[in-house]
C-alpha positions in Angstrom: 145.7 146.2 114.3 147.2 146.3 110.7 146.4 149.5 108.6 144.9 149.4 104.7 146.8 147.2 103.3 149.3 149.0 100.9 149.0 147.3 97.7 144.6 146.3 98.7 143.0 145.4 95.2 146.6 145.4 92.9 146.5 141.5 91.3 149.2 140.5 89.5 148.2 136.9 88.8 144.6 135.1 88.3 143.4 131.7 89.1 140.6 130.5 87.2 138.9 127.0 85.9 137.1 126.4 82.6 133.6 125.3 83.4 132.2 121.7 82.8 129.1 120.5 80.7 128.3 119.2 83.7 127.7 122.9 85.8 123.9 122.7 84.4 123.5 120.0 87.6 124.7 122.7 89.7 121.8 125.0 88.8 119.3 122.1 88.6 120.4 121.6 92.2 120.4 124.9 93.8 117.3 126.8 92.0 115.4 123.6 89.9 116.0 125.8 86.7 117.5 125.2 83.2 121.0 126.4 82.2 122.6 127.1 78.9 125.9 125.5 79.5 127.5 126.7 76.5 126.3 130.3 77.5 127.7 130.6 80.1 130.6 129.2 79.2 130.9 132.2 76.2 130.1 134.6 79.6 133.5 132.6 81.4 135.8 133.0 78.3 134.8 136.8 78.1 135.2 137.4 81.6 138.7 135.6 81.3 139.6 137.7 78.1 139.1 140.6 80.4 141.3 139.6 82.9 143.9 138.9 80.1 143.5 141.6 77.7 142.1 144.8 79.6 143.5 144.6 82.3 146.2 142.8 81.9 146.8 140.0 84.8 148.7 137.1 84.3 145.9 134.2 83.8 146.5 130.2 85.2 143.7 128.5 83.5 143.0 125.5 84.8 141.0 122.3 82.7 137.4 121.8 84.0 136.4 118.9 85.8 133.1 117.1 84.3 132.8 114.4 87.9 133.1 118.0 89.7 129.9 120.6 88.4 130.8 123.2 90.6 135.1 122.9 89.7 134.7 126.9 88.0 133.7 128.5 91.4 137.0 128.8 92.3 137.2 131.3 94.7 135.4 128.8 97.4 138.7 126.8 97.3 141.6 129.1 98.8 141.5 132.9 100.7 145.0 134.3 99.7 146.4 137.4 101.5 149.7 138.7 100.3 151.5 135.6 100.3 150.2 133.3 102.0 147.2 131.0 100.6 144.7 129.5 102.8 143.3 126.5 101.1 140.2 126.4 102.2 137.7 123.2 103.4 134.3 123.5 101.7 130.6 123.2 103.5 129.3 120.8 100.9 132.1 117.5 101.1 131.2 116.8 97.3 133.2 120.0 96.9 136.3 119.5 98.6 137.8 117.8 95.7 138.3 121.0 93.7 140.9 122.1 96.4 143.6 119.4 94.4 144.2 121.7 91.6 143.7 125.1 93.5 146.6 123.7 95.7 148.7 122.9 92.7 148.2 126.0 90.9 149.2 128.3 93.8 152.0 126.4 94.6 153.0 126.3 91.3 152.9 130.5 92.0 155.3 130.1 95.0 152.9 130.9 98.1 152.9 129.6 101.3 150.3 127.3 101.6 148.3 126.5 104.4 146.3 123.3 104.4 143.0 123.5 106.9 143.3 120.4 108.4 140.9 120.2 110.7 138.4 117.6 110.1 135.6 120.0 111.8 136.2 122.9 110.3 134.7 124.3 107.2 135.3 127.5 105.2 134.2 128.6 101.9 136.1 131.3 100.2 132.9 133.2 99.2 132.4 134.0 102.7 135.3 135.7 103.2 135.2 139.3 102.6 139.0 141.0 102.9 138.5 145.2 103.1 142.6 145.7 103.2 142.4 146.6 107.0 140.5 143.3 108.5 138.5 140.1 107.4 134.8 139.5 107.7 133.9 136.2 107.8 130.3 134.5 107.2 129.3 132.1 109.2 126.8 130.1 107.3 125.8 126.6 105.8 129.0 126.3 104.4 131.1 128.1 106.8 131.4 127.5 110.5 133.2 129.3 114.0 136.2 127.0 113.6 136.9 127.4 109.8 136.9 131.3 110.8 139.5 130.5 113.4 141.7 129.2 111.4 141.6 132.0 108.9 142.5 133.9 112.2 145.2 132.0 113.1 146.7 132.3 109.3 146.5 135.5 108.8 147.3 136.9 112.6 148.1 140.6 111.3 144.4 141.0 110.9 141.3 141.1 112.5 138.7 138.8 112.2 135.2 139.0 112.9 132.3 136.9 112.2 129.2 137.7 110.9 125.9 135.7 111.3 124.5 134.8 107.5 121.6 133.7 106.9 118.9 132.3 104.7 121.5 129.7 102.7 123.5 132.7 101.3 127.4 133.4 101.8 128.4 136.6 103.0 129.7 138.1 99.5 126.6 137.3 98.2 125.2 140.5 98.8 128.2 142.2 100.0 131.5 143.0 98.6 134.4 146.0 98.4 133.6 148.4 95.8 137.1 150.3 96.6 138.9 151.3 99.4 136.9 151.8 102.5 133.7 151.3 99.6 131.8 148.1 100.8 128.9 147.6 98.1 125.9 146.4 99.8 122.4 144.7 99.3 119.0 146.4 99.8 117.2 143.6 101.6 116.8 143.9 105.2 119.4 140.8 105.7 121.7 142.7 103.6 121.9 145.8 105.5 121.5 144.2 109.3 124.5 142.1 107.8 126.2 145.6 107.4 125.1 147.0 110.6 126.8 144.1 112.7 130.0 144.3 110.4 130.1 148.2 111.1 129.5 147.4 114.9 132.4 144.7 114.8 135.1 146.9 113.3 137.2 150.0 114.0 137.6 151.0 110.9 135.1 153.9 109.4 133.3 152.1 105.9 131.8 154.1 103.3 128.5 152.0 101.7 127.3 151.7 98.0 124.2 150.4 98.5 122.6 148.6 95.0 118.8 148.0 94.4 119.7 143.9 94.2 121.4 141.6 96.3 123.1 139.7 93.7 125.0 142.5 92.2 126.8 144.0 95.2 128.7 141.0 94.4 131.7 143.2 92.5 135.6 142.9 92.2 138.0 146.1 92.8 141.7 146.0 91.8 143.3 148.9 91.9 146.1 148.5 88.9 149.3 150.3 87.5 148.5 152.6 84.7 144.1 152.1 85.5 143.6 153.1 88.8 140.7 152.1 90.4 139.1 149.3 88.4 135.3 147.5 89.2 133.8 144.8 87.8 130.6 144.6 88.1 126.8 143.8 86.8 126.1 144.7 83.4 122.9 146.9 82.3 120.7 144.2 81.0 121.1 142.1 84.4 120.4 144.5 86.5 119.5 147.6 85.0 119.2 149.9 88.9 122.2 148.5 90.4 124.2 149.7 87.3 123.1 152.9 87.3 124.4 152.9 90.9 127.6 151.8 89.7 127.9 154.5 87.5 128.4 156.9 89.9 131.6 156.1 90.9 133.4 158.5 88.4 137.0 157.8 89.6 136.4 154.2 88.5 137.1 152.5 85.6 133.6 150.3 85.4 133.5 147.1 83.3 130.4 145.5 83.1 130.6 141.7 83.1 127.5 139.8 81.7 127.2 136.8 84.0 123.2 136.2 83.9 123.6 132.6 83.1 126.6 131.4 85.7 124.4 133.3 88.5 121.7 130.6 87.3 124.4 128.3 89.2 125.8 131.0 91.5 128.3 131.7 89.9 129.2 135.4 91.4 131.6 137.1 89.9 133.8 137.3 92.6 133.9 133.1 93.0 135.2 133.0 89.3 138.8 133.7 90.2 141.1 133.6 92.5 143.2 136.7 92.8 147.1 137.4 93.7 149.8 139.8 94.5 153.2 138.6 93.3 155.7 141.0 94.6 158.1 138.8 92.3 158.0 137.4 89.2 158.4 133.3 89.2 
């Protein structure tokens, strides 16, 4: 079984998609609520700027798709590991679309793309959670055994182990790595038997952040040249006790992302890009 990976959580490279006028269906769909498109299209261009400017990555922006509401989630469409890019197959078919131009763009970034080409298979990225040793992978709605196999079979120097999610979530929705070892976890009972069978399933010893809300253990780590540890996570005003929990990880550098509106269309932070490792410039 592989060891931490050696470069876990250093990006080089970002993958993201401006968001349509046409995301308010999305929300309308999922929790019968209104959206302010235009706000959270002001909470996308910020959270870009900070990908850019703060820290630094190297940004592929690609044009939003109105005939495709969901287009911005862009970390359902591809799992990439070092250099290799799984491009994934979505749950909902009305989805699968938005692979085109995930496909493109990390080709256009020189990976090794693999295409999931079974027809039976489905895999959304947001229910794959990487820790640097081993994968986790949801099986849910949107994700099924034989999507998870073939994230096996792609990415053989790792374990895989599936998880049971339930109650229409995705497994990063209340669970995501917080740093190395540092899995951020949910309060609710689904959250934490979620985390039991994880910790059951693996080898590896995991350290737990557990937050006050479900939604915000959805966080990004990157550990980066000249910043160190680096988390992106729930801002104050969202969720005011999950922050505070956040804040006591004093060897991090914390950024607080306001995302209020996006989440309307679950839009969790870590589906809003798609992250890489380019050991070489292209």
């Amino acid at each position: 079984m592989a060891g931490l990976m050696t470069d876990f959580g250093n990006f080089t490279h970002a993958v993201v998609r401006a968001i349509p006028d046409s995301f308010a269906k999305s929300a309308q769909r999922r929790s019968g609520g209104e959206l302010d498109v235009s706000k959270a299209q002001r909470e996308h261009e910020l959270y870009i700027g900070v990908l850019k400017h703060e820290l630094g990555l190297r940004v592929l922006e690609l044009p939003a798709d109105e005939s495709l509401p969901d287009c911005a989630l862009v970390g359902d469409a591809a799992v990439v590991c070092g250099d290799t890019a799984l491009i994934a197959r979505p749950g909902a078919a009305a989805r699968r679309k938005e692979t085109e131009a995930m496909r493109n763009a990390l080709k256009e970034l020189n990976l090794n793309i693999v295409d999931m080409e079974d027809e039976s298979a489905t895999l959304d990225g947001e229910d794959v959670l990487f820790t640097g040793r081993e994968f986790f992978v949801g099986i849910s709605t949107r994700t099924n055994q034989r999507g998870a196999e073939i994230l096996a079979d792609t990415f053989k120097d790792y374990a895989v182990s599936m998880v049971p999610v339930q109650n229409g979530q995705r497994l990063k929705s209340f669970c995501s790595m917080a740093g190395p070892g540092l899995v951020a976890i949910g309060s609710s009972e689904h959250a934490q038997k979620c985390l039991k069978v994880v910790q059951q399933m693996s080898d590896h010893r995991y350290d737990k952040l557990t937050v006050p809300d479900d939604a915000a253990a959805n966080c990004v780590y990157m550990n980066l040249p000249g910043k160190g540890h680096v988390l992106l996570h729930c801002a104050q005003e969202e969720y005011p006790e999950s922050a505070k929990v956040f804040e006591k990880l004093k060897d991090h550098l914390l950024i607080p992302i306001s995302n209020a509106e996006k989440l309307k269309a679950s839009g969790a932070l870590t589906r809003c890009s798609v992250l890489i490792h380019k050991r070489t410039e292209i």
